[in-house]
C-alpha positions in Angstrom: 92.4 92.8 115.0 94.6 95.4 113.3 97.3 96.8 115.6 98.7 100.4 114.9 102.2 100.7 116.5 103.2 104.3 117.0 106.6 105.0 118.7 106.3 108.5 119.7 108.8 111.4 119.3 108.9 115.3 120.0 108.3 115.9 116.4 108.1 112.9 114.0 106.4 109.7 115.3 106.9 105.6 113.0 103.8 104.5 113.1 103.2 100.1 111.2 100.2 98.8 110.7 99.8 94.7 111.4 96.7 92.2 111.4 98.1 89.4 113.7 94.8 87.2 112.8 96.6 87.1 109.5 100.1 87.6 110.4 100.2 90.6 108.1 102.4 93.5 107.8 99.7 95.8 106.7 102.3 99.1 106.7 105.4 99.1 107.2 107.2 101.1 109.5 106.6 104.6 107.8 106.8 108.6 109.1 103.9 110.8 110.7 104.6 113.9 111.9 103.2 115.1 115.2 100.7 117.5 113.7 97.2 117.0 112.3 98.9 116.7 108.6 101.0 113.9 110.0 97.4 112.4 111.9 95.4 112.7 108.5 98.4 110.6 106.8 97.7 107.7 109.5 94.2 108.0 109.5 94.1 107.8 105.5 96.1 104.0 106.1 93.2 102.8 108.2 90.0 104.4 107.4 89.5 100.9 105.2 89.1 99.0 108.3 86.3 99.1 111.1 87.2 101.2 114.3 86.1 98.2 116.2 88.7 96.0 114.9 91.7 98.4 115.1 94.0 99.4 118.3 96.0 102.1 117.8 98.7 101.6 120.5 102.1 103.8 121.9 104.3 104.0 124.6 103.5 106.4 127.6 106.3 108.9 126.7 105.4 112.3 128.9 103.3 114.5 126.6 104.4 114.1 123.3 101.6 111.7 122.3 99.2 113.6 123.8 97.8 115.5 119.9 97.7 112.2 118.9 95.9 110.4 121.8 93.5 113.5 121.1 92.7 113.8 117.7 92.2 109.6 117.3 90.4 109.2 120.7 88.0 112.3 119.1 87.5 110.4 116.4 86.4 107.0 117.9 89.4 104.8 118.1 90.2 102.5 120.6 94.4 103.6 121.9 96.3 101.5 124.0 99.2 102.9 126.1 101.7 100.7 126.9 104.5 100.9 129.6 108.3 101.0 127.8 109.4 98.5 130.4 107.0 96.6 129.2 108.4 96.9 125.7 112.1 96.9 126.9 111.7 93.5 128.0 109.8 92.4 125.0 112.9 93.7 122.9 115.4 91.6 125.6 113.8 88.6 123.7 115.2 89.0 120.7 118.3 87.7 119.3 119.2 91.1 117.9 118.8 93.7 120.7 117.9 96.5 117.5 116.4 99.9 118.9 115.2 102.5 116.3 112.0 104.3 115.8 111.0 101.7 112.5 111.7 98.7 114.4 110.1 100.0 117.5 107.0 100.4 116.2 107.0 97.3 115.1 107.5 96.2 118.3 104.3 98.3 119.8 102.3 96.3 117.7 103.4 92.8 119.1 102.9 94.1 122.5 99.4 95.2 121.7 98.7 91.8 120.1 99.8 89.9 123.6 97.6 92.3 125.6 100.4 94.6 127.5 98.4 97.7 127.3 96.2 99.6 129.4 93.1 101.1 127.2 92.0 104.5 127.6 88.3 105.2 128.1 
């Protein structure tokens, strides 16, 4: 399975890209803007790969995912939302308690690989 982490921002979003089957860092952390140039960029990283096998996941952060949720939900993809508690407490595990956008997203896709998402239909 290929997990898309995407922390989510008012105008620039991280987005990584990770197979856990493989334990590889497909992308790391890098910038997409919150606009359909931004959305192509992403969609360019995993248009190798079958929809079935990738979860493109992000927190549930008040509307500012919503063009994203869109545009990759139009186009077939699976999208997990995930609650920030959930990934607050995922972050409490680690020895360094590190917060930023790159590290985050990171972070989305380990909680995607240990199932703490809720999939929209």
């Amino acid at each position: 399975m290929i997990y898309v982490g995407v922390d989510i921002a008012k105008t620039n979003h991280y987005a990584a890209i990770v197979d856990y089957s493989t334990g590889e860092v497909i992308q790391t952390p890098f910038l997409v803007t919150n606009n359909s140039t931004g959305f192509d960029l992403l969609l360019s990283k995993i248009s190798n790969f079958p929809k079935e096998n990738i979860l493109i996941g992000l927190e549930s952060t008040a509307h500012y995912g919503n063009n994203l949720i869109f545009y990759f939900h139009q186009k077939g993809f699976n999208i997990g939302v995930i609650n920030p508690i959930q990934t607050a407490t995922l972050r409490k595990t680690r020895i360094r308690k590190v917060k930023n956008d790159k590290v985050d997203s990171m972070l989305i896709c380990e909680a995607l690989s240990l199932g703490y998402y809720n999939l929209l239909s």
